[in-house]
C-alpha positions in Angstrom: 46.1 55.9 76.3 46.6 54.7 72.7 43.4 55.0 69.7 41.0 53.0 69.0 40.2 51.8 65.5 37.4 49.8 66.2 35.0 52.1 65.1 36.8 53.4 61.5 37.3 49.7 61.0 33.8 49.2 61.5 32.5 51.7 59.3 34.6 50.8 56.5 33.8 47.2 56.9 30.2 48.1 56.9 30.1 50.0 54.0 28.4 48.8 51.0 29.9 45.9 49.2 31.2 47.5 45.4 31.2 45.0 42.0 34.3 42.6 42.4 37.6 44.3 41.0 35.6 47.2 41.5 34.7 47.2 37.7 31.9 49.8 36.9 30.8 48.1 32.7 29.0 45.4 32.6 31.0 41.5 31.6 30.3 41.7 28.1 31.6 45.3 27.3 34.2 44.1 29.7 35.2 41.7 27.7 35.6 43.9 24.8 31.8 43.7 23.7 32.4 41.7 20.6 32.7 38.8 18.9 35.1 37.2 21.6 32.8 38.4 24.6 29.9 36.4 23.1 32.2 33.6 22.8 33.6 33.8 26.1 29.8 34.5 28.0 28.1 31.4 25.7 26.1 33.6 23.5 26.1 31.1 20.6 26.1 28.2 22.6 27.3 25.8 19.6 30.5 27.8 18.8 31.5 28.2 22.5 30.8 24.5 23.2 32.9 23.5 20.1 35.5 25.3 21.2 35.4 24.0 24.8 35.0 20.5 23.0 38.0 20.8 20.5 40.0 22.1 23.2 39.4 19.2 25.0 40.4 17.0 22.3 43.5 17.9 21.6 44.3 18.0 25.3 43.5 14.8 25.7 44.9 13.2 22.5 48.0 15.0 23.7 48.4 14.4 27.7 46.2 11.1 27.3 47.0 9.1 24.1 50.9 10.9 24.3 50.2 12.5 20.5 53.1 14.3 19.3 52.4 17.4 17.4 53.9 16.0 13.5 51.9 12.8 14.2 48.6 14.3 15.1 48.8 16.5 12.2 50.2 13.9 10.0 47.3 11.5 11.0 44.6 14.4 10.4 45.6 15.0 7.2 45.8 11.5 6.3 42.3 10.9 7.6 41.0 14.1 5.5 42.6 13.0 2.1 40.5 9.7 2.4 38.2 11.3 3.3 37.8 13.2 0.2 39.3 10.8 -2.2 36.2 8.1 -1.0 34.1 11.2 -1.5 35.1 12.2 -5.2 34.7 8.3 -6.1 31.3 7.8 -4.6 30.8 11.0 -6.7 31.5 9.7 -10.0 29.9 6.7 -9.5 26.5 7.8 -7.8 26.3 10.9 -9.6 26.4 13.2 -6.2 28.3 16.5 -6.2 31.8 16.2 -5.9 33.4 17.7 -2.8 34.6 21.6 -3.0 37.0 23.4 -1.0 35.2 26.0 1.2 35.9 29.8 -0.2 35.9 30.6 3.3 37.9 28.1 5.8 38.4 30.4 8.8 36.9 33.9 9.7 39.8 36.4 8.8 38.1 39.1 10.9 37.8 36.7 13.7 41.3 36.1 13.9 41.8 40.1 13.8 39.7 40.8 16.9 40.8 37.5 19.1 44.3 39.0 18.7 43.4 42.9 19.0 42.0 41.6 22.4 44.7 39.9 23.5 47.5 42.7 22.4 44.8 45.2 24.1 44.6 43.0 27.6 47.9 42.5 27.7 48.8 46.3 27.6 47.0 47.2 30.1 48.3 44.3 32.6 51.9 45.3 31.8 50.6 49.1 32.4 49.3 47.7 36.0 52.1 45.8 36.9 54.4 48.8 36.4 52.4 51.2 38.4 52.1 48.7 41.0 55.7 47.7 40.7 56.3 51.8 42.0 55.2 51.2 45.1 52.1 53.6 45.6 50.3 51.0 47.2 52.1 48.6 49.8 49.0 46.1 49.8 48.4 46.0 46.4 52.5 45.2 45.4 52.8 42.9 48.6 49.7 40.9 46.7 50.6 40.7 43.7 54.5 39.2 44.6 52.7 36.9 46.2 50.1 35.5 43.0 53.1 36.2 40.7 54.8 33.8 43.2 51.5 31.2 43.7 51.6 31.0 39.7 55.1 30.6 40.0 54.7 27.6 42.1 51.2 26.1 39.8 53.4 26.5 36.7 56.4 24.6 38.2 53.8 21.3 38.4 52.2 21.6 35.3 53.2 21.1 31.9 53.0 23.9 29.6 49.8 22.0 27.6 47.9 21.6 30.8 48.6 25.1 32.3 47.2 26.5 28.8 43.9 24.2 28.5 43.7 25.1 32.8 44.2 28.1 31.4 41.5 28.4 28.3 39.0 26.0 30.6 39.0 29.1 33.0 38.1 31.8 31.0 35.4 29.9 29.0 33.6 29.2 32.4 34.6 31.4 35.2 33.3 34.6 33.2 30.0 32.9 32.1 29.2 31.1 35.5 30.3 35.0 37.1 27.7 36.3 34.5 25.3 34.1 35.9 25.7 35.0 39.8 27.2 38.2 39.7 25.0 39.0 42.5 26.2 36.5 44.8 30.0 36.5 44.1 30.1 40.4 44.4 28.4 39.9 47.7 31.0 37.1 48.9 33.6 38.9 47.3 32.7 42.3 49.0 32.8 40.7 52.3 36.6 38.8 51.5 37.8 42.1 50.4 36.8 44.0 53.5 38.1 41.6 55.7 41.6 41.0 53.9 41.7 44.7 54.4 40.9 44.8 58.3 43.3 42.3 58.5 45.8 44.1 56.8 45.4 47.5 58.8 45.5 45.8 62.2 48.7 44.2 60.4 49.9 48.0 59.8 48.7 48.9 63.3 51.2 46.3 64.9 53.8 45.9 62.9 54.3 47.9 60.0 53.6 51.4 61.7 57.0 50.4 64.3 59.1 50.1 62.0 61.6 53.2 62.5 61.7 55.8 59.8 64.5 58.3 58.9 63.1 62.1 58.9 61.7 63.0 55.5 64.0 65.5 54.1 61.9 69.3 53.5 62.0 70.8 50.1 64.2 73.9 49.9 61.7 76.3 48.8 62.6 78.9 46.4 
């Protein structure tokens, strides 16, 4: 008579549901627990929403208006030098204090930690995709060929501009509106997981586990 699995599967599927990605740190230290984790979880709401705003923008004088990059430049600069030329006038005439150029444009340090997180992030996905690459885990490396190919497929339809705002639109909002119902995602999450993996072991059951094997080789022992 062959073995049930109904109750293992049970018990496993019962168990208690785990934070999604089964991360153990909370989103902002996460995120690296700086300057670009308050960005990305809308601590200062009026950088974050600038961002998200300029973003926008250029995306859509871009993909909308058909901008090309040495025009858009060309015409911002043009804009700013009137700008400050109709400034200096006004100046001398009205008596009002003449336009000076900023000490500080753009946040040096800023700069430093935006890329220091995204040289850090991108070590360790390179470090996962190599251990799963190996093989340890037949689940795990069968999942990601198939998002490597999904992106494959989204990046084929999109233009480079769009997948990068898709992109940047993403991570200000998905980690902020996660922040907000961690709760109920990890709960809906927790019950996807467990039953992708049912699935998957009554997959193994059927199919996987009858698939003939060679005898493993023993070790010659010294």
């Amino acid at each position: 008579m062959p073995p049930t699995y109904a109750s293992s599967d049970s018990k496993i599927d019962s168990g208690p549901l785990t934070k999604l990605f089964g991360r153990q740190r909370p989103m902002h230290k996460l995120l690296g627990g700086g300057k670009v984790a308050d960005l990305l979880l809308w601590k200062n709401i009026n950088v974050s929403a600038s961002l998200l705003a300029g973003t926008t923008v250029v995306w859509f004088l871009f993909e909308v208006v058909e901008y090309t990059f040495v025009t858009l430049v060309s015409h911002i600069l043009i804009t700013a030098m009137l700008a400050i030329f109709i400034w200096r006038t006004a100046a001398e005439i009205f008596n009002w204090d003449p336009p000076k150029i900023p000490k500080l444009i753009l946040d040096g340090s800023a700069f430093n930690e935006i890329a220091f997180t995204i040289h850090k992030r991108l070590n360790q996905l390179l470090a996962k995709l190599f251990d799963i690459a190996c093989g340890r885990d037949l689940a795990t490396f069968l999942l990601a060929i198939f998002l490597l190919y999904i992106m494959s497929v989204i990046g084929s339809c999109f233009s480079f501009l769009n997948l990068f705002y898709l992109g940047l639109l993403s991570v200000e909002t998905l980690p902020f509106l996660y922040n907000m119902y961690e709760n109920e995602v990890d709960h809906l999450a927790g019950i996807m997981i467990n039953e992708t993996r049912r699935l998957y072991r009554k997959f193994d059951r059927q199919f996987l586990n009858k698939i003939p094997r060679g005898p493993l080789k023993e070790r010659k022992s010294k």
